[in-house]
TIZALUM-450363 format. One line per field, with one value per residue (C-alpha): residue number from 0; x, y, z. Coordinates in nm, 3 decimals, always signed. Example, Ala and Ser with C-alpha at 12.3 -4.5 7.8 and 13.67 -1.06 7.14 Angstrom:
// TIZALUM-450363
k: c(0,1);
c1: c(+1.230,+1.367);
c2: c(-0.450,-0.106);
c3: c(+0.780,+0.714);
END
This chain:
// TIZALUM-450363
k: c(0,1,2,3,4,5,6,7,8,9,10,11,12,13,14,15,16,17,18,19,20,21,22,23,24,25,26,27,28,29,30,31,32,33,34,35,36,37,38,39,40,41,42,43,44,45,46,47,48,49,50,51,52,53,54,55,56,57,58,59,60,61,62,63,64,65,66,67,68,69,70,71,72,73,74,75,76,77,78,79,80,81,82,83,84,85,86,87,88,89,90,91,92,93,94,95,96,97,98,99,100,101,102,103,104,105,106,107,108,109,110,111,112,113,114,115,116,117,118,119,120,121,122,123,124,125,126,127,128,129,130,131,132,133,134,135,136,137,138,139,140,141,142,143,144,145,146,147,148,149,150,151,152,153,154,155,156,157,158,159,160,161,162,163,164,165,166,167,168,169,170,171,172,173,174,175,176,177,178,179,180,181,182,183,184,185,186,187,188,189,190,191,192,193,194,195,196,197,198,199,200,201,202,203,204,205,206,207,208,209,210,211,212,213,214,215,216,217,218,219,220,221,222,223,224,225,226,227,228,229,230,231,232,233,234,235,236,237,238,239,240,241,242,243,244,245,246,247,248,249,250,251,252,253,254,255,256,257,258,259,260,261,262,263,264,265,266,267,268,269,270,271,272,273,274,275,276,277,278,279,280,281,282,283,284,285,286,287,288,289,290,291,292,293,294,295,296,297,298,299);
c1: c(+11.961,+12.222,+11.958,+11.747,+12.074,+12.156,+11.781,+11.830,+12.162,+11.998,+11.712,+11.940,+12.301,+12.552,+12.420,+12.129,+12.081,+11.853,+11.766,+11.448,+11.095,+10.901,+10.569,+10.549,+10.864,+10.808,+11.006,+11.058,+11.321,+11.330,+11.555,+11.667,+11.838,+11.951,+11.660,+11.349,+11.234,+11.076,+10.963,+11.093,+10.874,+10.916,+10.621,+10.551,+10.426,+10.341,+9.989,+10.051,+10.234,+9.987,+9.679,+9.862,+9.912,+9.580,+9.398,+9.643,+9.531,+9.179,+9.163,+9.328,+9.163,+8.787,+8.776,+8.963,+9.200,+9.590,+9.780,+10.154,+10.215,+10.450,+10.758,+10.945,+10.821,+11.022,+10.782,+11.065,+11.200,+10.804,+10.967,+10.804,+10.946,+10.718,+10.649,+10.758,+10.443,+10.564,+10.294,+10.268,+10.081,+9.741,+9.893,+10.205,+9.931,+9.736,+10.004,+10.125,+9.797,+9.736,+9.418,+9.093,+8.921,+9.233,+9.176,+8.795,+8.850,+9.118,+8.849,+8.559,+8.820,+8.857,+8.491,+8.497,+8.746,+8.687,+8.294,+8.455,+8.630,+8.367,+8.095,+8.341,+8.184,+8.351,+8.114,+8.407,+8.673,+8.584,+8.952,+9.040,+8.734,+8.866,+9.202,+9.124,+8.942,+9.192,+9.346,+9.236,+8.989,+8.751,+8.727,+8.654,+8.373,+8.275,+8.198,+8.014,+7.756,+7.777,+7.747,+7.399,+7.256,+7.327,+7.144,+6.901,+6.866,+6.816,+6.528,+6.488,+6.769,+6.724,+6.901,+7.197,+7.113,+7.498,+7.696,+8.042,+8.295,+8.687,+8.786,+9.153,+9.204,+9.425,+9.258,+9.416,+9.592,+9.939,+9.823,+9.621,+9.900,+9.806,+9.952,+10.198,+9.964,+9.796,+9.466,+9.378,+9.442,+9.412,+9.646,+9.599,+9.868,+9.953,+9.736,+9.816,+9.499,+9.301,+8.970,+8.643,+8.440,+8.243,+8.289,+8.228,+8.584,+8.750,+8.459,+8.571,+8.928,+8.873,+8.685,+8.946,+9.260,+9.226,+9.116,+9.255,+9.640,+9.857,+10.078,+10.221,+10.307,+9.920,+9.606,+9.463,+9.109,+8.926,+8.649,+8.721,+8.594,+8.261,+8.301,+8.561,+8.359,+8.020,+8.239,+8.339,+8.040,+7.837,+8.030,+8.095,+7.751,+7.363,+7.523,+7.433,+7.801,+7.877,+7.631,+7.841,+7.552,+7.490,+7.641,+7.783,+8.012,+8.089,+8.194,+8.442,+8.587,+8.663,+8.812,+9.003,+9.179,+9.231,+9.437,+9.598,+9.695,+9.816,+10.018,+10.223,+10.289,+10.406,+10.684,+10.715,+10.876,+11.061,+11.270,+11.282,+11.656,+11.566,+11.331,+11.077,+10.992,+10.939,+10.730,+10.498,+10.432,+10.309,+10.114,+9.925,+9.831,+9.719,+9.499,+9.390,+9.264,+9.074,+8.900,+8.774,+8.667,+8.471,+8.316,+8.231,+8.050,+7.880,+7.702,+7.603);
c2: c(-1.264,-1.017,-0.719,-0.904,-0.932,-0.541,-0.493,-0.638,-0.489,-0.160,-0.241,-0.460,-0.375,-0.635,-0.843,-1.040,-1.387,-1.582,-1.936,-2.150,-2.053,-2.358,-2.213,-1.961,-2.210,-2.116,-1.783,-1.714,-1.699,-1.627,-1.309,-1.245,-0.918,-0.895,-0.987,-0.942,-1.179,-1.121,-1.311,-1.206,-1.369,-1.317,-1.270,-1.419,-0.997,-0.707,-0.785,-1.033,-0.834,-0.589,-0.838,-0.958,-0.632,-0.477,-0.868,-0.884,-0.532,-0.512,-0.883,-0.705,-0.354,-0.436,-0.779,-0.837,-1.118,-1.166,-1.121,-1.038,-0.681,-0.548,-0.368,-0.331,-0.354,-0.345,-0.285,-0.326,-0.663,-0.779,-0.893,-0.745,-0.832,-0.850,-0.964,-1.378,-1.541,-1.781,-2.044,-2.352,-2.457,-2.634,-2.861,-2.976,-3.038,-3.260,-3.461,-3.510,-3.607,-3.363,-3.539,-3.527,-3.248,-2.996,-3.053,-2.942,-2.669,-2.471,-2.588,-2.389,-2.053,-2.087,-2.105,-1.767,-1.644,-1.740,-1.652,-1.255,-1.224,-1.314,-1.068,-0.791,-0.473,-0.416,-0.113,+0.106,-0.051,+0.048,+0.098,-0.258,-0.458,-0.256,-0.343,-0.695,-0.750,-0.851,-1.213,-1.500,-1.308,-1.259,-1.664,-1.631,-1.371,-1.554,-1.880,-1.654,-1.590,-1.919,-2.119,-1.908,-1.951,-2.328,-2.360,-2.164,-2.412,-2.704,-2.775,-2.861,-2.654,-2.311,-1.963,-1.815,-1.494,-1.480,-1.111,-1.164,-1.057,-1.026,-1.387,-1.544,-1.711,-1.952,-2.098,-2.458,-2.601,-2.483,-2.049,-2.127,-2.033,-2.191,-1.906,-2.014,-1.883,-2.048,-1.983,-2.104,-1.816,-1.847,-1.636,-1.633,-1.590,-1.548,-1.336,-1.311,-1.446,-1.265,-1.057,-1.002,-1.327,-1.586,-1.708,-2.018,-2.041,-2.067,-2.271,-2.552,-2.502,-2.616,-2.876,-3.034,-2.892,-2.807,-3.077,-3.379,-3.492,-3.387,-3.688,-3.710,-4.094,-4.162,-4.168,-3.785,-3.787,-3.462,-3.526,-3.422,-3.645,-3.586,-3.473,-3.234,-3.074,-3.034,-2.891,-2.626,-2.592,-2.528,-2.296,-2.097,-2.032,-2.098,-1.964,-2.165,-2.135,-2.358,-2.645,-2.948,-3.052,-2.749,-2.819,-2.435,-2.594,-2.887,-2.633,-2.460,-2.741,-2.893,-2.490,-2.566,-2.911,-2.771,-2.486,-2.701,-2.937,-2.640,-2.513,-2.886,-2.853,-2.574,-2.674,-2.962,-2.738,-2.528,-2.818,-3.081,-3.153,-3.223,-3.460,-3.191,-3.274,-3.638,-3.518,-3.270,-3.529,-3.772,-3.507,-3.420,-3.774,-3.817,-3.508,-3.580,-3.936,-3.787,-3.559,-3.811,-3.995,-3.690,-3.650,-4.012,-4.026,-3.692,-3.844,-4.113);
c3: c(-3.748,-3.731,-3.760,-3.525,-3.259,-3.298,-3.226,-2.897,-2.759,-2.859,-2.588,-2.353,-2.407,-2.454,-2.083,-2.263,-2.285,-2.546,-2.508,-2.640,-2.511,-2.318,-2.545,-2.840,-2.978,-3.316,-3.403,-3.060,-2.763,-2.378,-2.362,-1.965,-1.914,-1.544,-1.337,-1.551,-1.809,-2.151,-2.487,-2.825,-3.143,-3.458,-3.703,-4.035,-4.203,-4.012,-4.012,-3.791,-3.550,-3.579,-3.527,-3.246,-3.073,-3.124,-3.040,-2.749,-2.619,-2.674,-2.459,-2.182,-2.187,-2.265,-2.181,-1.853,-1.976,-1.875,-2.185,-2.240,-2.227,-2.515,-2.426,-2.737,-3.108,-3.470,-3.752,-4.011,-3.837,-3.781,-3.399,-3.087,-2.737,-2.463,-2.117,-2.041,-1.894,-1.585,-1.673,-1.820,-2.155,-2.116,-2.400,-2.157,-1.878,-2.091,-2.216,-1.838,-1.754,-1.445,-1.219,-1.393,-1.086,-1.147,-1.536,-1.500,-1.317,-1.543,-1.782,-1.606,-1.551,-1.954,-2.049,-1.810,-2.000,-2.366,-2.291,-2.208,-2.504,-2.690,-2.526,-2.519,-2.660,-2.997,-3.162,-2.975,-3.177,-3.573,-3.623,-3.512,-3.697,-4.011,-3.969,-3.912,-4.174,-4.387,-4.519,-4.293,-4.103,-4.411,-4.421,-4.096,-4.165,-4.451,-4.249,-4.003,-4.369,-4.510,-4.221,-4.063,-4.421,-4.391,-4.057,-4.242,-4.485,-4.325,-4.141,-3.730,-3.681,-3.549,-3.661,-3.451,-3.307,-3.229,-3.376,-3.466,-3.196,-3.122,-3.158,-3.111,-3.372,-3.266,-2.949,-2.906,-2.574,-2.689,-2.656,-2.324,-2.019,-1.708,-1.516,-1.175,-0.893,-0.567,-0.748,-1.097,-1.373,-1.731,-1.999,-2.375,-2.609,-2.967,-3.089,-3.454,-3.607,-3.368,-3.585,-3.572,-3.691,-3.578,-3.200,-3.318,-3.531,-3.123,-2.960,-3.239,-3.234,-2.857,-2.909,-3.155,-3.042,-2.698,-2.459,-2.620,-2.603,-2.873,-2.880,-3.248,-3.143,-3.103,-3.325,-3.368,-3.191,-3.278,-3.021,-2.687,-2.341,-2.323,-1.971,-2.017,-2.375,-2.098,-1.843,-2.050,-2.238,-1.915,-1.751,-2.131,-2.087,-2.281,-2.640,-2.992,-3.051,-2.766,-2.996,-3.107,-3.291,-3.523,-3.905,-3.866,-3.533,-3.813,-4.106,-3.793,-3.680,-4.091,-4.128,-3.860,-3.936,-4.271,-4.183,-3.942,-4.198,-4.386,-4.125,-4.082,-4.446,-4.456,-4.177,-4.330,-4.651,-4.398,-4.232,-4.542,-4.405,-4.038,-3.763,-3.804,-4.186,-4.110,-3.768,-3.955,-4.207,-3.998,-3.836,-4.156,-4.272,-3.837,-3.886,-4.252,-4.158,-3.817,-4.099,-4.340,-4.065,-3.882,-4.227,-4.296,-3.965,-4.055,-4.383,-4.203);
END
């Protein structure tokens, strides 16, 4: 931390102050220097600063999104500082339970959203889909294969004409910002798994993680209110990805729980002498049952 703490008074001076971030918690910090705000996180490798600065740009440049813009990167630290996004987390407004109308209608400016990421024109980028190509992403290139030879397979269900595209990666409530403005405006964040994949990897990661209540208290439910899932799915737009039904949507969503299973665990390791082991455990069996059951009712 000391490195980390020279880093800063080299781009602040001395009159900073750091303090806990109300999203991006996880390796991260508010840093206020006089009257202007800003985000320091701390990545796990460089290529997930890197993913997160190329996924984080090429949203904002070619597909119209508000993203944080960087102002201050340390390759050797794998830290980047970058511009604090007054908003609050579509997780937090779940949890408080904000009126059903408001709740569908940050739900229809996401579909927008999400829908131009995903038809953003990547054939410019060959630099970016070779970078990304790397680690995670290939599993998520891989499911983009497996799972279109599995539709394939099975009969009465039809082929996705879908290309692979810039995806997020990481598209649950807790990296949507619902921005402070008199109008409804969406922000993504955390870009580090962004790569080029399957659409379908976000479209489930939303469906499980991104319009139900996180509560760690309550029984995991990966299916989201019917209501909300069609308000989305409408406004997303006439895609195959967008299908509920399709097994490839299934294989996404089981990828999904799996890694975020993974992810609890490996917390869990991290903090084995604090509330957060005993929190992430019970967060793994939660998610583990909600997955046997999702595949129970899937053989049925």
């Amino acid at each position: 931390m000391d490195a980390i703490r020279d880093w800063l008074r080299t781009q602040f001076g001395s009159s900073y102050n750091a303090c806990s971030a109300p999203y991006s918690k996880r390796n991260s910090r508010i840093i206020t220097a006089g009257q202007n705000v800003y985000l320091l996180k701390l990545y796990e490798s460089c290529n997930d600063l890197k993913r997160s600065i190329e996924g984080s740009a090429f949203a904002n440049s070619q597909a119209g999104i508000r993203t944080p813009k960087f102002f201050a990167v340390d390759k050797k630290l794998n830290a980047a500082i970058f511009e604090f996004l007054p908003g609050t987390p579509l997780a937090k407004l779940l949890n408080d339970r904000i009126p059903h109308n408001r709740l569908c209608n940050i739900l229809r400016e996401l579909a927008v959203v999400t829908r131009r990421l995903h038809g953003a024109e990547i054939n410019i980028l060959k630099s970016f889909s070779a970078k990304l190509l790397k680690g995670e992403s290939r599993l998520s290139s891989l499911l983009f294969l497996v799972s279109n030879r599995l539709t394939s397979f099975l009969k009465g269900i039809s082929n996705s004409d879908d290309m692979p595209s810039v995806i997020h990666g990481d598209l649950w409530s807790g990296n949507i910002i619902v921005l402070d403005s008199s109008m409804i405006e969406i922000a993504l964040v955390d870009f580090d798994l962004s790569a080029i994949g399957d659409p379908v990897l976000d479209l489930a990661k939303l469906y499980c993680r991104g319009m139900v209540r996180l509560d760690h208290r309550a029984t995991y439910t990966i299916t989201p209110p019917r209501k909300l899932w069609l308000e989305f799915k409408t406004h997303y737009g006439n895609n195959c990805a967008a299908d509920e039904k399709i097994p490839r949507f299934h294989l996404a969503i089981l990828y999904n729980l799996t890694r975020t299973i993974n992810f609890y665990g490996y917390i869990a390791e991290s903090n084995k002498n604090s509330q957060e082991y005993a929190r992430s455990k019970r967060s793994m069996a939660r998610i583990s049952t909600a997955m046997l059951d999702f595949i129970e009712n899937l053989a049925r």
